[in-house]
C-alpha positions as CSV (number, residue, x, y, z in Angstrom):
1,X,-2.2,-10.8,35.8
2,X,0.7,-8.7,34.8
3,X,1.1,-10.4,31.3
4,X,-2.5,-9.7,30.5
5,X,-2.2,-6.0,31.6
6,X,0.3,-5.5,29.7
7,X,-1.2,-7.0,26.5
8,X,-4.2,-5.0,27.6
9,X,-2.2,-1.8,27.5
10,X,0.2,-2.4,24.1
11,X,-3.3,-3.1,22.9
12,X,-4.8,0.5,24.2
13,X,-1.6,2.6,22.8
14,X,-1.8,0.7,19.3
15,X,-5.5,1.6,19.1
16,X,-4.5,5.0,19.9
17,X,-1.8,5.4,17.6
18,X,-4.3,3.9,14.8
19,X,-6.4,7.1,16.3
20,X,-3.9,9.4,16.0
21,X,-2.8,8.3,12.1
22,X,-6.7,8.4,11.5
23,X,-6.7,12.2,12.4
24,X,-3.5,13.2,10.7
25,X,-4.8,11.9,7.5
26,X,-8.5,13.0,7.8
27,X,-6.8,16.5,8.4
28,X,-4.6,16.0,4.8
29,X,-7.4,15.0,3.2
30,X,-9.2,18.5,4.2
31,X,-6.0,20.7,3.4
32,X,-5.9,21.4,6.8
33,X,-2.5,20.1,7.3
34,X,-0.2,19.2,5.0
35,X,3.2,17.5,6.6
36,X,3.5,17.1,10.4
37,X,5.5,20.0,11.2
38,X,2.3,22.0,10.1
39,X,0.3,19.5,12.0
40,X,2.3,19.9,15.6
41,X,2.8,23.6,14.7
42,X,-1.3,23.9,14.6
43,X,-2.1,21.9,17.9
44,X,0.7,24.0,19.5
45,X,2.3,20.4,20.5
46,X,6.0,19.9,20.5
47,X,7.5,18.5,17.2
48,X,9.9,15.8,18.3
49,X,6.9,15.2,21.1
50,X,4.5,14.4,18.0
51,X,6.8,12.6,16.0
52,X,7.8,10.4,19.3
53,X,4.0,9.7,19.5
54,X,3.6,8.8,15.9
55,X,5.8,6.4,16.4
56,X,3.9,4.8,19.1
57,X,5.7,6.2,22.6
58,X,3.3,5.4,25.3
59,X,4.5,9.1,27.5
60,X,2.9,10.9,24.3
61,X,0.1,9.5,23.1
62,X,-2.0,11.1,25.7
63,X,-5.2,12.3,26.6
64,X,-3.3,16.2,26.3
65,X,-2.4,15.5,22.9
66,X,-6.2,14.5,21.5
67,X,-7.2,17.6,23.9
68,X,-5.0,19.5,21.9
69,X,-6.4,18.2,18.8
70,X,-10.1,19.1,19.6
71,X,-9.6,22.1,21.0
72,X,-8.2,23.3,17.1
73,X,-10.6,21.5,15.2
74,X,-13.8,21.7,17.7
75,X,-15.9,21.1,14.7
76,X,-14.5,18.1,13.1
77,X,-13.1,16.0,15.9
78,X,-15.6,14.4,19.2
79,X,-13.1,14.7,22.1
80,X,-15.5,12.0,24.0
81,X,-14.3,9.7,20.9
82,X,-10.4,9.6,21.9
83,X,-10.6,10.4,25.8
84,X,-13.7,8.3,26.3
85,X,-14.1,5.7,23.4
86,X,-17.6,6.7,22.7
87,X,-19.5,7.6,19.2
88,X,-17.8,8.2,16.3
89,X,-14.5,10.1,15.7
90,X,-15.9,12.6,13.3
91,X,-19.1,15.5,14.5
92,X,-20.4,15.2,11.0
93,X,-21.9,12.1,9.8
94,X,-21.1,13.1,6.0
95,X,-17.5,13.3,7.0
96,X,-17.4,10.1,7.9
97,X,-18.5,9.1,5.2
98,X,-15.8,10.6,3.1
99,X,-13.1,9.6,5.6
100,X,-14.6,5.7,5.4
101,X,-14.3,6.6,1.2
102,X,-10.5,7.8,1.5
103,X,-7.4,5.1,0.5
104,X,-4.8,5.5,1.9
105,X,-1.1,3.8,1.0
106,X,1.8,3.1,2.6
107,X,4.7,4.9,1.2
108,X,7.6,2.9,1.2
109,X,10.9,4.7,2.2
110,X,13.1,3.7,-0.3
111,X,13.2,5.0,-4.0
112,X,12.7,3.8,-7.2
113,X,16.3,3.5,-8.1
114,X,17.7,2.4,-5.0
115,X,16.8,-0.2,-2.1
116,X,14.4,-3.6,-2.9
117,X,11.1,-3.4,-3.0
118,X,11.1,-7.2,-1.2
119,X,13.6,-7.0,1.0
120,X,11.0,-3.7,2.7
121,X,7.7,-6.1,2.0
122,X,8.9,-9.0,4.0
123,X,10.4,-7.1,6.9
124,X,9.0,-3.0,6.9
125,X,6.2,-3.1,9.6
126,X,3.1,-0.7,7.9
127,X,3.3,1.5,11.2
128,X,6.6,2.4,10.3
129,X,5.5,3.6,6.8
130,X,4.1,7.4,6.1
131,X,0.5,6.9,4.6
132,X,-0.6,8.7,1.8
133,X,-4.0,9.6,0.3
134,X,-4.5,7.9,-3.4
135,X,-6.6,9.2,-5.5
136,X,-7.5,6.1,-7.1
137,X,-8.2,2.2,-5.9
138,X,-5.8,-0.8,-6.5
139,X,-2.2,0.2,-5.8
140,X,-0.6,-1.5,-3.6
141,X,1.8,0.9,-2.0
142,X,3.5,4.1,-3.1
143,X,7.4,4.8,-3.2
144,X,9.1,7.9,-4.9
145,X,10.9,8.5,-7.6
146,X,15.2,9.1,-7.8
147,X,17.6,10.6,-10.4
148,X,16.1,12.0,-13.8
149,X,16.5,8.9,-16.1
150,X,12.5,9.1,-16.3
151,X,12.2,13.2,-16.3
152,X,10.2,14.8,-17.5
153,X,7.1,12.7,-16.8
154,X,8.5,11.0,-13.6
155,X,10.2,13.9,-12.3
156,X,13.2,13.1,-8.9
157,X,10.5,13.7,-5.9
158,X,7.4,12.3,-7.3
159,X,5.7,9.8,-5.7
160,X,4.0,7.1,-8.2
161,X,1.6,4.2,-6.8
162,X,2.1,0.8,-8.3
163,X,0.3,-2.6,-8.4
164,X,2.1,-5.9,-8.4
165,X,1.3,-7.5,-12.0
166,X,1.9,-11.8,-13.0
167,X,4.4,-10.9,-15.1
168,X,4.7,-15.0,-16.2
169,X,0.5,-13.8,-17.4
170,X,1.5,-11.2,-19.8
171,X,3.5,-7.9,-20.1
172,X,1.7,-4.8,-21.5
173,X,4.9,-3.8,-23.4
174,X,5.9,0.2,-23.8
175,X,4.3,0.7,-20.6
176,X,6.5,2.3,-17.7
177,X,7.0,-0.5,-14.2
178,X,9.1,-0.6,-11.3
179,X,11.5,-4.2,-11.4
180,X,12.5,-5.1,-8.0
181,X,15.9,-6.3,-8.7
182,X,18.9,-7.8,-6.9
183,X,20.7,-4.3,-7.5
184,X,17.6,-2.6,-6.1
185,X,14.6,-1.0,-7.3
186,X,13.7,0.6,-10.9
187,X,11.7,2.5,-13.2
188,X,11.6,2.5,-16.5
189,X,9.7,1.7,-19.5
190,X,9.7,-2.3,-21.0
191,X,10.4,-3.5,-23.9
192,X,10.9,-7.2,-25.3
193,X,14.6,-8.3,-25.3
194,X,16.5,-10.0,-28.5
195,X,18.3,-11.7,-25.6
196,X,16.5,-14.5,-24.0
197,X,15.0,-14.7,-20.6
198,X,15.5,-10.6,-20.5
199,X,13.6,-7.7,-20.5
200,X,14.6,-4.0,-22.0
201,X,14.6,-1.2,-19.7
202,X,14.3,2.0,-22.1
203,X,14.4,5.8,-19.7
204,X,12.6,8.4,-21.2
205,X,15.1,11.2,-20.7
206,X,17.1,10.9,-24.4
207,X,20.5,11.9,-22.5
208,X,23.1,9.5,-23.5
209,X,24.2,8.2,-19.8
210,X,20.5,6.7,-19.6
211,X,20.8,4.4,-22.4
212,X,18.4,1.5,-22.3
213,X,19.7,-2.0,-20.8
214,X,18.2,-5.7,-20.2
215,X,17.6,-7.3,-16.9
216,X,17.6,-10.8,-16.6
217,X,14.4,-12.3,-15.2
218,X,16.1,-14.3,-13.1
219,X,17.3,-11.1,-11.3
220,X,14.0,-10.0,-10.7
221,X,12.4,-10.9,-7.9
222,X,9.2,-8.3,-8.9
223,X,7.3,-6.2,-11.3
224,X,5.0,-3.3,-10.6
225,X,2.8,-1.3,-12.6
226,X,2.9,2.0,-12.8
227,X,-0.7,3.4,-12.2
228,X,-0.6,7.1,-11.4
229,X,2.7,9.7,-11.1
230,X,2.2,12.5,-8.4
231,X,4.4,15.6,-7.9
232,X,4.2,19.2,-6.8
233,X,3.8,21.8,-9.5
């Protein structure tokens, strides 16, 4: 009996912290919030409060908190849909629509130019990653961009969403991909290598102390495609 309540209850908070990511990113996608300080500065909740319930603490995820919500947003949210469980989370119909329309990716919290892309995919949980709205379909994840080596189209900050690729298929050479290699994760531009079994990794800044260099393959465990670069103008 006290097994099965308990499941019952992780079972209940994880639906409500699904809930909870649901409204944060339905509010992004409006412009109504924009990062989660804004977010806990709007419903008047406390920050490190919110940020404890976004990452699933029972004591915060609370019938006060969706209160909160409703009570700033009357017109988007259905308070009976988060204290009660019934209808649907959205007032409008259309909205829901859109919201059932919106991708969202996981942003992984390393960079591309430091940490492993597998070493996160085998062991980062998705609840632990910030989701972000993509404008487009088919990336896999998002992680952002480090150092200038790239600059000035993949400026330090950006975030760019990438796609696993076969690379044993084919390459689309002069293209710009992430490797995932034994020294960590980068971006840059490929190119065919005059040494065998390697690949050329050219930067697009022309500063001297990003000269190109050749990965082995056998040193990479991944490669991404680069599908879409976003940063703040």
């Amino acid at each position: 009996m006290g097994k099965n309540h308990e499941k019952q209850q992780k079972m209940y908070m994880k639906t409500r912290l699904n809930k909870l990511n649901e409204v944060y990113e339905h509010l992004r996608s409006l412009g109504k919030v924009h990062t989660k300080k804004e977010f806990s500065e709007q419903i008047e909740f406390d920050r490190s409060n919110l940020s404890s319930a976004f990452n699933g603490v029972e004591r915060y995820l609370t019938d006060g908190l969706f209160k909160k919500i409703c009570e700033k947003f009357p017109d988007i949210f259905n308070v009976e849909y988060f204290l009660e469980d019934k209808g649907e989370m959205l007032k409008n119909n259309i909205a829901r629509t859109i919201l059932d329309d919106i991708t969202y990716l996981p942003l992984l919290p390393i960079s591309a130019q430091g940490g492993s892309l597998n070493d996160f995919i085998v062991s980062i949980k998705d609840a632990d990653c910030e989701k972000i709205i993509s404008p487009i379909k088919g990336a896999d994840f998002a992680i952002t961009v480090a150092g200038d080596s790239m600059a000035p189209e993949y400026p330090s900050g950006s975030q760019i969403l990438i796609k696993k690729i076969n690379e044993q298929a084919f390459i689309d050479w002069g293209k710009v991909y992430v490797l995932d290699t034994v020294n960590g994760s980068v971006i840059k531009i490929l190119a065919p290598s005059e040494k065998d079994g390697h690949v050329k990794c050219i930067s697009i800044n022309p500063d001297p102390i990003y000269a190109p260099f050749e990965v082995a393959f056998d040193d990479i465990s991944g490669i991404y495609r680069v599908m879409l670069c976003m940063s703040m103008k």
